[in-house]
N, C-alpha and C positions, 0 to 999 in steps of 0.2 A: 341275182347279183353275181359278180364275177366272182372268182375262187381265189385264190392264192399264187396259183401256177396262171391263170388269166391274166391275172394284174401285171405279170411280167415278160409277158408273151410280146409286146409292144415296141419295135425294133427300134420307132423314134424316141426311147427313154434310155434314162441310164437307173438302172435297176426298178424298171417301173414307174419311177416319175420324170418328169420332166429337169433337165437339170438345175437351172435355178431353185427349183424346187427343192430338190435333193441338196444341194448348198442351205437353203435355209433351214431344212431337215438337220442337217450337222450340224450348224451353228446351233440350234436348240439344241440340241443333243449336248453340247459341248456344256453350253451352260445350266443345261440338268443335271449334266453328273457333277456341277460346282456346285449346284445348291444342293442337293440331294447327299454329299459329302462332307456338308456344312452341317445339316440343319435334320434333314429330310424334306419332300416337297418335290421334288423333282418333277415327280410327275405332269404337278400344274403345267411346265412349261413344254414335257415333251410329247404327250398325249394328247391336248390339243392341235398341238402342229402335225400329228398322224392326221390327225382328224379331217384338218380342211385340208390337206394334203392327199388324203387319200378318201375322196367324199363317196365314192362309189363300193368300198368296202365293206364284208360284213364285219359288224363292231366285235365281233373274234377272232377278228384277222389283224384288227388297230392295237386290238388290246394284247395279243401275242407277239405282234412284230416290238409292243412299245416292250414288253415282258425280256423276249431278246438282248436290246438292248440295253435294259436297267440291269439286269445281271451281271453285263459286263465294268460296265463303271461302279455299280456296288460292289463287286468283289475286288476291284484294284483299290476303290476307298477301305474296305475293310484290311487288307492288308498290307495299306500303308497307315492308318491310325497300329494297327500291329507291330512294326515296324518300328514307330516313335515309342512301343510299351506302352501305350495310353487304355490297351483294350485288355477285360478282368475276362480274360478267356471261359473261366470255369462258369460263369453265367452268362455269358455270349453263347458257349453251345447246348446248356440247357434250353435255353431262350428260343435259340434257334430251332434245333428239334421240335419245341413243343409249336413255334409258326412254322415250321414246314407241314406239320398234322394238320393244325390249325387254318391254313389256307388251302390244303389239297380237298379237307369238308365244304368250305365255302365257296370252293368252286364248285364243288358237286351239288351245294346248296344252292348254290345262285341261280341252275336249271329250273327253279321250283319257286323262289321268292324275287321277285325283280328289285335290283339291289337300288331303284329308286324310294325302296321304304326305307334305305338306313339314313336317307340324306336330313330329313329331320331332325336325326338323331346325333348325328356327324355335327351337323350345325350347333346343336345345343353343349353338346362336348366339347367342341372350338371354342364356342363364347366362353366356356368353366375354364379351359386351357389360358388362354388367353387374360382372362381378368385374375385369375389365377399368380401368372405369371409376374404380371404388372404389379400388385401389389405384395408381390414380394422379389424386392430389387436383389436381395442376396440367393435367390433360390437359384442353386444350379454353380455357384461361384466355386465353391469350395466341396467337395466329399468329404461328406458326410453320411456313414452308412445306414441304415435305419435299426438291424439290429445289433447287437452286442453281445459278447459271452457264449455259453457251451452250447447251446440249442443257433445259437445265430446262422450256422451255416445252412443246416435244415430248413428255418423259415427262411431265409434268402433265396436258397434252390429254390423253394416250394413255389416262393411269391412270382422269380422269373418265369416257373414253365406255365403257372396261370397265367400271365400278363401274354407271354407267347402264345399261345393257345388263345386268348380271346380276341387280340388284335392281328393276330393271324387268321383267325376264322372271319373278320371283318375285312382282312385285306381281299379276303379268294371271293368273299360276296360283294362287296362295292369297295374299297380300296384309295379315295383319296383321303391324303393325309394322314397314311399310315406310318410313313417314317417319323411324324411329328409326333403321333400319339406314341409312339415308342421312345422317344424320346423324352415327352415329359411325365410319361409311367417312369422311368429309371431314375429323373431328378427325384420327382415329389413323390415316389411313395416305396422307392429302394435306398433314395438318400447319394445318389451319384452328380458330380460335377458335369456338368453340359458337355464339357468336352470327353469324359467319361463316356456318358451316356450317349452320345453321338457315336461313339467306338462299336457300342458294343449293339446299337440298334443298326449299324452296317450290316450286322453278321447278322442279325436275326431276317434283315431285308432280303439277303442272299436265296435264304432258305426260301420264305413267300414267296420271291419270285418264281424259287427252282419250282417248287412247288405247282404255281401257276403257268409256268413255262413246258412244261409236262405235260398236263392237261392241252392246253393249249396245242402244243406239237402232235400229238397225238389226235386230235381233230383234225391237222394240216390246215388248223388257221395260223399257220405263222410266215409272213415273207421273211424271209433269215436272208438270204444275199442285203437286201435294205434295213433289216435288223441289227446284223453283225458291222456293218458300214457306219448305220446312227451308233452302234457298239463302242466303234473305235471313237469316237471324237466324245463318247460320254464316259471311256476310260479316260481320257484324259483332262476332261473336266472334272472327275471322282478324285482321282489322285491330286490335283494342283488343289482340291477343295477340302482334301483332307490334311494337307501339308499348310494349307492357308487357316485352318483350323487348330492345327496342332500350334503351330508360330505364335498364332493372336490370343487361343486364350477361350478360356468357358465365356465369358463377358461377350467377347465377339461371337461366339456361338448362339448365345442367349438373343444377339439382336435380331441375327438372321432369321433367332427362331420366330420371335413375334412377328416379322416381316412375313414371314411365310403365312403363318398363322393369321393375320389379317388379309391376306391374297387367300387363305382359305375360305375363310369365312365370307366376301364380296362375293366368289364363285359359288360358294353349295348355295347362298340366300339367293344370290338372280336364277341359278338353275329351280330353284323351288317356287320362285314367284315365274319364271317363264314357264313350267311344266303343264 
């Protein structure tokens, strides 16, 4: 299979693909870092379209160029919920720390467990998320913290750098729908408003990425010229998705998130009954 530097050697493309191509690349791009800024989920939209876009790729090269680019639209979403003061910093960077460790393991683990055994697992998590969700219409509306009093900050830290740590060790092993599970780790069992909790799972995303983005670069699976390209147009889907988030409201975060969540769940069950 071709390399990295292969894929771009190709004097009829404009950064390795074809242009239409590359146009439909951004526009995915654009509207991943909306959702991904909203909700988490991004991924769905932009890693597929590496996919059939780049079919001759090794899948360290799709998965590094999409890495790339979600960085950059994650951290302009994170630092514009910053911005609006929506985001509880002192557990955003616990949180984060604990998924940059977190994910830097599970990529080093994924060499060893093919991250097709989490999808059963992923799936059965979506369904609990999800029904979860539904039957509880106020979860996420308002913050509400879970602990209270003089020990509260200790089990707060403690609970964020666990949550980080495991769903950052999930994201460096198989990885969809990791902004989702972080998100509704912070409603339902630290007690944060959706839009809260959408703030502060930007910044733990950053870390995963960097995380995975390292690794990756350091293989030289990563095309960066059509990385940092899909980059630009997923900053600015990140930022109008976190400004369109901050405007509307935990409520409006809450839909996106079931929306997502049900596009999750359609893809891991076809990918397990096609395997």
């Amino acid at each position: 299979m071709p390399d990295a530097a292969a894929l771009l050697a190709d004097s009829t493309t404009v950064l390795g693909v074809a242009p239409p191509v590359l146009v439909a690349l951004l526009l995915a791009a654009l509207l991943a870092g909306w959702v991904d800024a909203v909700s988490g989920g991004g991924g769905l939209i932009q890693l597929p379209a590496l996919l059939v876009a780049l079919p001759d790729a090794e899948p360290a090269t799709v998965l590094g160029t999409n890495k790339a680019s979600s960085i950059i639209g994650t951290s302009a979403a994170a630092l514009t919920y910053r911005r609006a003061a929506v985001t509880d910093v002192g557990t955003a960077v616990r949180m984060a720390g604990a998924a940059f460790v977190g994910s830097a393991c599970g990529a080093l683990l994924a060499t060893h467990v093919p991250g097709s055994w989490f999808r059963p697992v992923a799936l059965v998590m979506l369904v609990v998320v999800g029904v979860w969700t539904l039957l509880k219409p106020d979860l996420g509306a308002r913050q509400d913290l879970r602990w209270h009093g003089t020990e509260a900050h200790a089990r707060h830290g403690a609970a964020a750098v666990l949550l980080g740590l495991g769903i950052g060790l999930y994201d460096g092993v198989f990885g969809p729908g990791t902004g989702t599970f972080l998100v509704f780790a912070l409603v339902s069992l630290l007690g944060y408003s959706f839009l809260n909790a959408s703030a502060i799972a930007k910044v733990a995303n950053v870390a995963t990425n960097l995380a995975a983005l390292i690794v990756f670069g350091l293989g030289g699976h990563v095309l960066w010229a059509l990385g940092l390209a899909m980059g630009a147009a997923n900053l600015v889907g990140g930022v109008v998705g976190a400004r369109t988030a901050v405007r509307r409201g935990s409520r409006f975060v809450r839909v996106v998130f079931l929306v997502v969540v049900a596009i999750l769940l359609v893809r891991l069950a076809w990918d397990l009954v096609a395997a």
